[in-house]
C-alpha positions as MATLAB code, in Angstrom:
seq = 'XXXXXXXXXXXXXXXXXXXXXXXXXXXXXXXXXXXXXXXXXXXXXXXXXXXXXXXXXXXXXXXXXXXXXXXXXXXXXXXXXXXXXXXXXXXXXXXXXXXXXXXXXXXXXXXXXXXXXXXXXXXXXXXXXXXXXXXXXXXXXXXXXXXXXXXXXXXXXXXXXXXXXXXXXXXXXXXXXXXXXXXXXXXXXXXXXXXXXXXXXXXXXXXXXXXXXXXXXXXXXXXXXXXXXXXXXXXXXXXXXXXXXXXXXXXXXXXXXXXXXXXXXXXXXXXXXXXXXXXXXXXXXXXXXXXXXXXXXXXXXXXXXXXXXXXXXXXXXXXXXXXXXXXXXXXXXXXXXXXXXXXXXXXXXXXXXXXXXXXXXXX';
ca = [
       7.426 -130.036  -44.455;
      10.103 -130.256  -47.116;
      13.475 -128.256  -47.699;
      12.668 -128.456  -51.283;
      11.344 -124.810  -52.789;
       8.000 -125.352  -53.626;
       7.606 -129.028  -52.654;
       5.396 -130.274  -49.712;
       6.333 -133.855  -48.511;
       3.158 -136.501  -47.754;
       3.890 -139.931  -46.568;
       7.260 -140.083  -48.169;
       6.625 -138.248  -51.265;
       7.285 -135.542  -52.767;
       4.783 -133.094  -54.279;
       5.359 -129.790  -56.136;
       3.152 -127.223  -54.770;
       3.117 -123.527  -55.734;
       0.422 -120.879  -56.323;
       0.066 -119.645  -59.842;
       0.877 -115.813  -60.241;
      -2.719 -113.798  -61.025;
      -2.207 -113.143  -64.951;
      -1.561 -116.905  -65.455;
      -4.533 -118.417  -63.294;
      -6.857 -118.898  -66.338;
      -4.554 -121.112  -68.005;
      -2.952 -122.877  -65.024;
      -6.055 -122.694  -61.797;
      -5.087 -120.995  -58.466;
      -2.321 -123.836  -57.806;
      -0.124 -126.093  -59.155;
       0.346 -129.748  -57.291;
       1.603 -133.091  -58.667;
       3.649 -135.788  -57.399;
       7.400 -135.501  -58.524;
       9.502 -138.727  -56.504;
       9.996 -140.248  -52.967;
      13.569 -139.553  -53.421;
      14.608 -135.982  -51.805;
      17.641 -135.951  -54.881;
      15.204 -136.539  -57.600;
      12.105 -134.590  -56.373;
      15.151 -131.667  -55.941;
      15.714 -132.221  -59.506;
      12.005 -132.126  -60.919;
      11.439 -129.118  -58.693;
      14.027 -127.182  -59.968;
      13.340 -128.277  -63.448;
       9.389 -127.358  -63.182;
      10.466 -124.285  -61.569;
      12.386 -123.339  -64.334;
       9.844 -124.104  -67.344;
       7.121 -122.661  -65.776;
       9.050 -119.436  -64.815;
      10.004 -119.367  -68.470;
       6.067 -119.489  -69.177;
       4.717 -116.804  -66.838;
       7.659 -114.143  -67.471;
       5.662 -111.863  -69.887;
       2.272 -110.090  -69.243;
       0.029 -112.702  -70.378;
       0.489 -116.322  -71.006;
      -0.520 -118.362  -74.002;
       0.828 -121.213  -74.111;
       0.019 -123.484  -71.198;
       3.423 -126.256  -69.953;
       2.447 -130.004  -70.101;
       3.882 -130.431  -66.505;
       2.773 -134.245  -66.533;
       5.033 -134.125  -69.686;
       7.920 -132.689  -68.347;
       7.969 -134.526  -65.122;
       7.926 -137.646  -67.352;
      10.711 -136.717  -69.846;
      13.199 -135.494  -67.857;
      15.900 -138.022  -66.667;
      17.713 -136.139  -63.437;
      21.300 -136.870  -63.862;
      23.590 -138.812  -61.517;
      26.273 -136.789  -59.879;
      27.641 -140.621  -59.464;
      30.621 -142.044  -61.485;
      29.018 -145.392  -62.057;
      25.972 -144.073  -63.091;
      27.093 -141.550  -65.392;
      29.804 -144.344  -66.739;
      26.316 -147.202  -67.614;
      25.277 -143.827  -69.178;
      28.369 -143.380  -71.588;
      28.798 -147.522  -72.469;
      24.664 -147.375  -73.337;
      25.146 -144.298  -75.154;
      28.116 -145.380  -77.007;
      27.598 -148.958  -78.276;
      30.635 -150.007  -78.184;
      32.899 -152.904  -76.961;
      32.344 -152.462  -72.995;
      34.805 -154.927  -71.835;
      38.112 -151.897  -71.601;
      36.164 -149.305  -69.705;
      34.726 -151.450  -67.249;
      37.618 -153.422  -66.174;
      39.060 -149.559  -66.431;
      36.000 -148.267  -63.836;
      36.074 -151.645  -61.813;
      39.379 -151.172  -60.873;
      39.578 -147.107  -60.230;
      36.234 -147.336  -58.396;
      38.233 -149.989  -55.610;
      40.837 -147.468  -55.632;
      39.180 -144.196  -55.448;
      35.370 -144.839  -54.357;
      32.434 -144.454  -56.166;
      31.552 -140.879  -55.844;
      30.383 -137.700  -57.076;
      32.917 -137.291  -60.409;
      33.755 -133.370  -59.726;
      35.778 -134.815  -56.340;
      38.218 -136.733  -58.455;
      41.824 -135.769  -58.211;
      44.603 -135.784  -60.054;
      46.233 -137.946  -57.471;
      42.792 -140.360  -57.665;
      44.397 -141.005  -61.471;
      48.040 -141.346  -60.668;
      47.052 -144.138  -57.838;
      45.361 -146.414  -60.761;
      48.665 -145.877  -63.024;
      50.764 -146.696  -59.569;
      48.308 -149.935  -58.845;
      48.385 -151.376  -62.509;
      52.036 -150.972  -62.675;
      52.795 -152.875  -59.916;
      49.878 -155.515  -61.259;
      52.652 -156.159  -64.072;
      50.273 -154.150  -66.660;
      51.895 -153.777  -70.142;
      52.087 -149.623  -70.548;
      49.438 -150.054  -73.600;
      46.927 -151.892  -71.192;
      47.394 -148.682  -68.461;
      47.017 -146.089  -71.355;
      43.702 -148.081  -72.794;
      42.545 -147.510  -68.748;
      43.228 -144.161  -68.923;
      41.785 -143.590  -71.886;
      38.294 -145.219  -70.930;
      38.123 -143.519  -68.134;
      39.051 -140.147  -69.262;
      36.445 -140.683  -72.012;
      33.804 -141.204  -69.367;
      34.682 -138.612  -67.509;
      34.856 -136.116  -70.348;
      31.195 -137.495  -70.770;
      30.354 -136.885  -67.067;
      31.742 -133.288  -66.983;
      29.802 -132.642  -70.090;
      26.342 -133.829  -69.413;
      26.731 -132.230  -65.501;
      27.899 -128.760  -67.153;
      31.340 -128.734  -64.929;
      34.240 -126.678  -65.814;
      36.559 -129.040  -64.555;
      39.786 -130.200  -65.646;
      39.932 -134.345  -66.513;
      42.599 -135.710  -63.495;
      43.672 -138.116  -66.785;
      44.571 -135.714  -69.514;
      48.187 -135.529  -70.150;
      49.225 -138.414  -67.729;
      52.332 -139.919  -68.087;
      53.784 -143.532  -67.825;
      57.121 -144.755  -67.329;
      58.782 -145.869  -69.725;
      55.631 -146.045  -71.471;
      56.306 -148.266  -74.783;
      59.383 -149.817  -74.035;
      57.541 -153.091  -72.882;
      55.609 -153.743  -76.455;
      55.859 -156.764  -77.518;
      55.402 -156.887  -81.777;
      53.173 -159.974  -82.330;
      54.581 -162.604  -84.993;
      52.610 -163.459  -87.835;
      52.053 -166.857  -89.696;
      53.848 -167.807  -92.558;
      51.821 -169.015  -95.703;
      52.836 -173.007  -95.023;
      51.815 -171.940  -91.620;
      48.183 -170.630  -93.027;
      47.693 -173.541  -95.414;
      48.547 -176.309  -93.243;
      46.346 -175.175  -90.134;
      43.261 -174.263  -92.405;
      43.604 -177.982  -93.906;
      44.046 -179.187  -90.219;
      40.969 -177.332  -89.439;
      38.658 -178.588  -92.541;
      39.832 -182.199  -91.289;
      39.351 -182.141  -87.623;
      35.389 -180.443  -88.274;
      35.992 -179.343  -84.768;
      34.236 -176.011  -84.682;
      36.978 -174.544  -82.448;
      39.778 -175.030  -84.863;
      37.183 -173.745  -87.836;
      37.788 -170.644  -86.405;
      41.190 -170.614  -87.768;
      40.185 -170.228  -91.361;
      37.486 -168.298  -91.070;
      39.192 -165.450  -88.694;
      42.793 -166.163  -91.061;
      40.549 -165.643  -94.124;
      38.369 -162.709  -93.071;
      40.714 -160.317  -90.543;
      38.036 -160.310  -88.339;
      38.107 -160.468  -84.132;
      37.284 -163.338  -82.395;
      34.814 -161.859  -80.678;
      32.756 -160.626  -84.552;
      32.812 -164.214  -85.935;
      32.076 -165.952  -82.654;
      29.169 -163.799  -82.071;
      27.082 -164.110  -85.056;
      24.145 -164.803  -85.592;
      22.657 -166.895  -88.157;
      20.731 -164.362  -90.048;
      24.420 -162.216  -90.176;
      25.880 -164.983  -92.494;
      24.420 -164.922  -96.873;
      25.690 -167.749  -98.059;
      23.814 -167.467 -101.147;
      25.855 -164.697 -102.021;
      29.121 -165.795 -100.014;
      29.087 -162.428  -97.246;
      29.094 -162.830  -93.681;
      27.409 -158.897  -92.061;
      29.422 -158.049  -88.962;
      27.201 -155.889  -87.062;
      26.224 -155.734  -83.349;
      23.501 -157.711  -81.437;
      22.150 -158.507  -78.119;
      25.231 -161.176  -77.435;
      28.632 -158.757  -78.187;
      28.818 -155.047  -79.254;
      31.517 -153.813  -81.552;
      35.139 -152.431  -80.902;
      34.477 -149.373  -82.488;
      31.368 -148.230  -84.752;
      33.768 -148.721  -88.128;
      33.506 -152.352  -87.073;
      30.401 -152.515  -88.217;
      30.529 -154.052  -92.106;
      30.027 -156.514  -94.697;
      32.725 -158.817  -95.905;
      33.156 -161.156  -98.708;
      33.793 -165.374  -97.955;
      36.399 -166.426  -99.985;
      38.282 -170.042 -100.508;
      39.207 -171.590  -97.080;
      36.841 -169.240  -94.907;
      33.887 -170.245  -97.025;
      34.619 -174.190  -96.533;
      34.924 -173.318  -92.821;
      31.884 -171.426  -92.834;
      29.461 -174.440  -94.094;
      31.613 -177.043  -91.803;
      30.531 -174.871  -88.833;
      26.800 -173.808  -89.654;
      26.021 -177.557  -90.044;
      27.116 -177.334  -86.511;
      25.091 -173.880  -85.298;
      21.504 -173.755  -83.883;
      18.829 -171.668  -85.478;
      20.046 -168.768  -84.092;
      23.748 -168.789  -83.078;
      26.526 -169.676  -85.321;
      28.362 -171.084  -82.191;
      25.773 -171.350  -79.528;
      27.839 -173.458  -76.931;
      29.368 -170.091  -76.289;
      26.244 -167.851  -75.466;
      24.665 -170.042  -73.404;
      24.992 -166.591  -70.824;
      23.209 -164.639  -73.049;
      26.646 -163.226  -74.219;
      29.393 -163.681  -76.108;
      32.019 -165.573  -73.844;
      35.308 -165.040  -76.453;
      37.411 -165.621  -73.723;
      36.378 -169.270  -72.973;
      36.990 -169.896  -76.648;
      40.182 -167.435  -77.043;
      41.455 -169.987  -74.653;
      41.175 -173.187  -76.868;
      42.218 -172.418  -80.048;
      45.238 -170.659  -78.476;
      46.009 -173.786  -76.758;
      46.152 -175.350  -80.245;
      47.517 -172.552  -82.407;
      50.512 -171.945  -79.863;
      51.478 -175.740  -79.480;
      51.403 -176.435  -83.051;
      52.934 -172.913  -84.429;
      55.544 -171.850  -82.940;
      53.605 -169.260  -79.853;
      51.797 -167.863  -82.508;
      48.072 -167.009  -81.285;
      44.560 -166.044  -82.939;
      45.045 -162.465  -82.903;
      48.685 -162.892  -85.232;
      45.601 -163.955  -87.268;
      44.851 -160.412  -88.262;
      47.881 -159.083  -88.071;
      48.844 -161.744  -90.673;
      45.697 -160.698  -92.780;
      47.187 -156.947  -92.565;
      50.646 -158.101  -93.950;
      48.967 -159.959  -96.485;
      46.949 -157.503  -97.963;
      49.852 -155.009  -97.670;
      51.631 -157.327  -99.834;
      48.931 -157.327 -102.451;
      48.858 -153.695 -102.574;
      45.521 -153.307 -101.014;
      44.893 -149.558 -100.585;
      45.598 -148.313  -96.575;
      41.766 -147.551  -96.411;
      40.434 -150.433  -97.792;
      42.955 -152.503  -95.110;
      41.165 -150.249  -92.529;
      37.648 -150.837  -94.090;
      38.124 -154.838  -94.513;
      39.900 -155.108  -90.612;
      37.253 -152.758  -89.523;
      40.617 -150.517  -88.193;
      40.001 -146.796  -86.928;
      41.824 -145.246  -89.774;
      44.139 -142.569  -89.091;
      45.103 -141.530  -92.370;
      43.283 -138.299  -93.224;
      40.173 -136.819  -92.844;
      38.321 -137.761  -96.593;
      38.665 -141.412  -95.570;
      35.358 -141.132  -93.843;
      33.906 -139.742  -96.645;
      31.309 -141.193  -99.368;
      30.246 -145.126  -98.719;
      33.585 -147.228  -98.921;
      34.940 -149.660 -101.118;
      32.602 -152.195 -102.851;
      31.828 -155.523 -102.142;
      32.959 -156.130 -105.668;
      36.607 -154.236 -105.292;
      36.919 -155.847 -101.931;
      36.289 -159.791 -103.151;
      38.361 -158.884 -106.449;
      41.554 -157.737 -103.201;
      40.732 -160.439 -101.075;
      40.499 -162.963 -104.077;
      44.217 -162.249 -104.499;
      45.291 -163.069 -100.922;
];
């Protein structure tokens, strides 16, 4: 017996079982049986599903076109009432830099439970901003949480059909940007002395200096690439996503030009890269560990100038092509920034690689 409409259940499995109303029989036989799941929540969802199609099918006087039911059971993907499951869905779906909304989800989920995402509360969100404040969180760390998780909610609410309002819209923090702290940048002594420190030491950690000072990009973009991501034929390193580290955002994804110091500190370090890795000793995981290596050349960078760390890096590069007079888009294109300026920035392809070399040739 099953409590399923139209399902019979056989050793732990599930079948869909329903006779065929008279005018469709020719196409469809006397009754319809298949196997749909051994789990009561999924076989609920086929059921319903089949039902629905095949309803669809036999609503007129005659039928002629006969459902694929082998092909529906097989292509439909019953969806997870369950906010971890629905939150893998979102990261996969999204590409994107997963580190902020899990350590967003990890922590809500030991707060609130992992359950179905309509029975979240607005007091389920106000607990994380209560937890991570007294954790000592910076108010730009609690509004990235809230953020990632309002985004996967949004996601949850949308693929489930709920008309629900998100417990994190509209939250508020206290004193919410009182506690920034505006990051220093290096000086041009500062630049030039550390790059030539760099080229001298041929430690592959310290390389890093020039080639993140000389290209804006994140640590986690020139640490993660691969081999085949760097032309030095034609001096461009290709910062795109791979199986090691996604990207921040999907306008990280681009092509930049090697200049000067970063393309000395780019041969210094591929003499030291495997076939595949430009610094393998830090995806011996399988993934990108930028932490392990944010933490030594920060050890460096702060003891030798002044506090400064490797993100002041690109904040420095920003400043520096300010200075130049670099158009606010092509700052945004070169960073691979989320520009905010106006809407006809995301139009046509971008800047050159030509116009780009000719700004960063300046610097």
């Amino acid at each position: 017996m099953s409590h399923i409409k139209y399902t019979i259940c056989r050793s732990g499995s599930y079948y869909y079982n329903r006779r065929v109303p008279n005018h469709a029989v020719q196409s469809y036989g006397q009754f319809i049986r298949c196997i749909l799941s051994t789990d009561i929540h999924e076989a609920k969802a086929y059921a319903d599903r089949l039902s629905f199609v095949l309803e669809g099918s036999w609503s007129g006087s005659s039928v002629n076109y006969k459902v694929d039911i082998p092909a529906i059971i097989n292509s439909f993907k019953p969806t997870s009432d369950i906010l971890s499951d629905l939150a893998e869905e979102y990261i996969s779906l999204k590409q994107i830099d997963e580190k902020s909304p899990r350590s967003a989800l990890a922590t809500f989920i030991s707060l609130a439970g992992d359950r179905d995402v309509s029975l979240y509360s607005r007091e389920d969100a106000k607990l994380l901003i209560h937890h991570l404040e007294l954790k000592g969180n910076k108010t730009t760390t609690i509004r990235r949480r809230i953020n990632s998780l309002s985004a996967i909610l949004n996601y949850a609410y949308s693929e489930l059909d709920l008309d629900k309002r998100n417990p994190f819209t509209k939250l508020f923090i206290r004193n919410e940007g009182h506690d920034v702290f505006k990051r220093g940048t290096f000086s041009k002594e500062q630049l030039t002395a550390g790059y030539d420190k760099a080229l001298k030491s041929g430690s592959t950690v310290k390389l890093l200096m020039p080639l993140l000072g000389e290209t804006g990009c994140r640590l986690s973009e020139i640490v993660g690439l691969r081999i085949e991501d760097i032309d030095m034929e034609n001096d461009l390193i290709h910062i795109r996503p791979n199986a090691a580290r996604r990207l921040k955002t999907r306008g990280s994804e681009r092509t930049l030009p090697m200049v000067g110091y970063a393309k000395l500190a780019m041969l210094q370090t591929l003499s030291q890269a495997n076939e595949e890795w430009l610094y393998p000793r830090y995806m011996k995981t399988g993934k990108c560990n930028a932490n392990s290596v944010s933490a030594s050349i920060n050890k460096w960078l702060k003891r030798d100038f002044d506090g400064l760390t490797a993100h002041c890096l690109r904040h420095t590069m920003r400043d520096r092509l300010r200075a130049v007079e670099c158009p606010m888009d092509m700052i945004d294109q070169i960073g691979g920034w989320r520009s905010v300026a106006t809407i006809g920035v995301g139009y046509g392809k971008g800047y050159s690689l030509d116009a780009i070399r000719a700004v960063m040739a300046k610097l």
